[in-house]
C-alpha positions as CSV (number, residue, x, y, z in Angstrom):
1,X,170.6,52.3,58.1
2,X,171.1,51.0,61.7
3,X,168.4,51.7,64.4
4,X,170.1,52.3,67.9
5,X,168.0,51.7,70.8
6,X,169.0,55.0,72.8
7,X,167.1,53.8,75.9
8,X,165.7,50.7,77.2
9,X,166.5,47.0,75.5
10,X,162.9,45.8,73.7
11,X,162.3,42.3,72.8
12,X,162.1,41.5,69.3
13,X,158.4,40.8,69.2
14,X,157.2,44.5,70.3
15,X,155.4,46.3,67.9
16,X,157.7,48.6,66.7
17,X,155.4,52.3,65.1
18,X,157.2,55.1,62.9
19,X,156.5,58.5,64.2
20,X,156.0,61.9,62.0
21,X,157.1,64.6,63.1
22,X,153.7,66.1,63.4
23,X,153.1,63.8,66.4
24,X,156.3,64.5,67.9
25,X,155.7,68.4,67.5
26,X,152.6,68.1,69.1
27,X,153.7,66.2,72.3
28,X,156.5,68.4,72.9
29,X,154.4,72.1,72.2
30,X,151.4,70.7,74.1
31,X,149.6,73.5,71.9
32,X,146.3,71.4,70.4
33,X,143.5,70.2,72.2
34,X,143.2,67.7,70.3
35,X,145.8,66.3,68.8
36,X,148.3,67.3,72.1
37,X,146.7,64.5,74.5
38,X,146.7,61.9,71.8
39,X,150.3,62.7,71.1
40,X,151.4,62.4,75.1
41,X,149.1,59.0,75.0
42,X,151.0,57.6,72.2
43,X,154.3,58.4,74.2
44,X,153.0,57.2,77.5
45,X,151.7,53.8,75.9
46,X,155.3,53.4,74.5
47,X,156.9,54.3,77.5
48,X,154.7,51.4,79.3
49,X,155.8,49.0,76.9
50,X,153.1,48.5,74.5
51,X,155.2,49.1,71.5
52,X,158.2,51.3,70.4
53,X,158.7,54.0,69.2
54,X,161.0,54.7,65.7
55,X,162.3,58.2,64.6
56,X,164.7,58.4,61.4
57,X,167.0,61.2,60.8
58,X,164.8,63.1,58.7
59,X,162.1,63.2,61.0
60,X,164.5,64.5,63.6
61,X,165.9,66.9,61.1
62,X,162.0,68.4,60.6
63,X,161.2,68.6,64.1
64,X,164.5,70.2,64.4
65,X,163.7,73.0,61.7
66,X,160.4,73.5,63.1
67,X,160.6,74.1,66.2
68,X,163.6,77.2,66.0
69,X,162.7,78.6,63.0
70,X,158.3,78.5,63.3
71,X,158.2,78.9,66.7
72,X,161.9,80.4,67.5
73,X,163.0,77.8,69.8
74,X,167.0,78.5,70.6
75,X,168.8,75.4,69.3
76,X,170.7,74.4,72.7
77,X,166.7,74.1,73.8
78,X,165.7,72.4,70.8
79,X,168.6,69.9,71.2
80,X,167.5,69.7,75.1
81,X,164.4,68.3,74.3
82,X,165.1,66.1,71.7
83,X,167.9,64.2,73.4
84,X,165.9,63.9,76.2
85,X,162.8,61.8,74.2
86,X,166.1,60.1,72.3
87,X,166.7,58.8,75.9
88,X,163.4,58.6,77.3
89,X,163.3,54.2,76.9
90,X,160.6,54.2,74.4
91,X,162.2,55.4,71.1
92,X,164.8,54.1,69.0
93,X,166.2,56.6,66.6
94,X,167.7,55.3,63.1
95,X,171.5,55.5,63.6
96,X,170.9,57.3,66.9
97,X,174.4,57.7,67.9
98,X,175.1,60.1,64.8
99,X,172.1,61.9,65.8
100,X,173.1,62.3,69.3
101,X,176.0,63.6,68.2
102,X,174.5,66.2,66.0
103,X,172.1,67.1,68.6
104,X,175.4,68.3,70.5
105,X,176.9,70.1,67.7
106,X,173.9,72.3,66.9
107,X,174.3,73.3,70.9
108,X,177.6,74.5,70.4
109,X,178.2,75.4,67.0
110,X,176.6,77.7,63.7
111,X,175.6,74.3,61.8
112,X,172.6,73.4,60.5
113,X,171.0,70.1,62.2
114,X,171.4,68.4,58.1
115,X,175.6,69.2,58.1
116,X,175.9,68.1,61.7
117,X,174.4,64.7,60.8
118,X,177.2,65.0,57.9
119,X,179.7,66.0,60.3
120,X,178.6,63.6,63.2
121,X,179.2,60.5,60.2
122,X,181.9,61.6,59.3
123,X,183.7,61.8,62.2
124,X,182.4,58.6,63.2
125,X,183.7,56.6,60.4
126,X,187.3,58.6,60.2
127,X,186.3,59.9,56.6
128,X,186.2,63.2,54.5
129,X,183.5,65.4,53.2
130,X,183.1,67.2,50.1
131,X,181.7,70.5,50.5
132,X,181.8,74.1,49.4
133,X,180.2,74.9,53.2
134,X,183.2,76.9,54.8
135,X,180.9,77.0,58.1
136,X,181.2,73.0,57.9
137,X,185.0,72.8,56.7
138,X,185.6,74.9,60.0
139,X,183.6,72.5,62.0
140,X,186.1,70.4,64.5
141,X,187.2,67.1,63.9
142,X,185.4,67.4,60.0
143,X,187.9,66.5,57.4
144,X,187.3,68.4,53.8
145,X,188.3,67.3,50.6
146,X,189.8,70.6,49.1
147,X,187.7,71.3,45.7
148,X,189.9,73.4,44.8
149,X,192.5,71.1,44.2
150,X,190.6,68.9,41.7
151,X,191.1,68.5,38.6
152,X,188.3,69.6,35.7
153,X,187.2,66.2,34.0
154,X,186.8,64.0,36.7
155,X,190.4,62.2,36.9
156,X,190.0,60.1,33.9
């Protein structure tokens, strides 16, 4: 999967570190004593240029999960922050456009973080989805294959 560079341009030879979502979390709560500062100093080296910093989708996706339903963070919030680390100049995000996007549907819409990556792609590459999700077959610009119309033993 591609790797967008949602902020600065990084020369090829930086160090380039894969974040959990446990570090991210932490920077973004400030709520350990411990492991908060070391978080922030990991972002601030980044942001300095002494390496960068790589989030895939499923991180994202975690942080995302965490943060509204354990601590009950409204999503438009959630998305907030996220897109603002996306384009803080020290992280690249794997296919960052697509999560971009979704960060902007979960804002404005009843869809999980996971089916507005789906959506996001989708819509992107001008393609269908197969779902039984109603919520995501109402979803704008998402184009559903209609299972009902199928027929049983896979078209042979």
């Amino acid at each position: 999967m591609p790797w967008l560079r949602t902020g600065r341009r990084t020369p090829r030879a930086m160090q380039r570190v894969h974040v959990d979502a446990n570090i991210i979390l932490r920077f973004l709560r400030n709520d350990d004593p411990k492991q908060s500062p070391l978080a922030a100093q990991l972002f601030q080296q980044a942001q300095a240029g002494a390496f960068l910093l790589l989030v895939s989708q499923v991180i994202l996706m975690e942080v995302v999960y965490v943060l509204s339903r354990t601590y009950g963070i409204e999503r438009p919030r959630v998305a907030q922050l996220l897109r603002a680390l996306l384009a803080s100049g020290s992280v690249d995000c794997e296919d960052g456009g697509v999560a971009m996007d979704a960060l902007a549907h979960i804002t404005s819409n009843q869809i999980s973080f996971g089916d507005a990556i789906l959506a996001a792609q989708s819509i992107r590459a001008d393609e269908s989805v197969a779902t039984f999700d109603r919520g995501l077959a109402r979803h704008p610009g998402v184009k559903v294959i209609d299972m009902a119309t199928l027929q049983a033993g896979g078209g042979s």
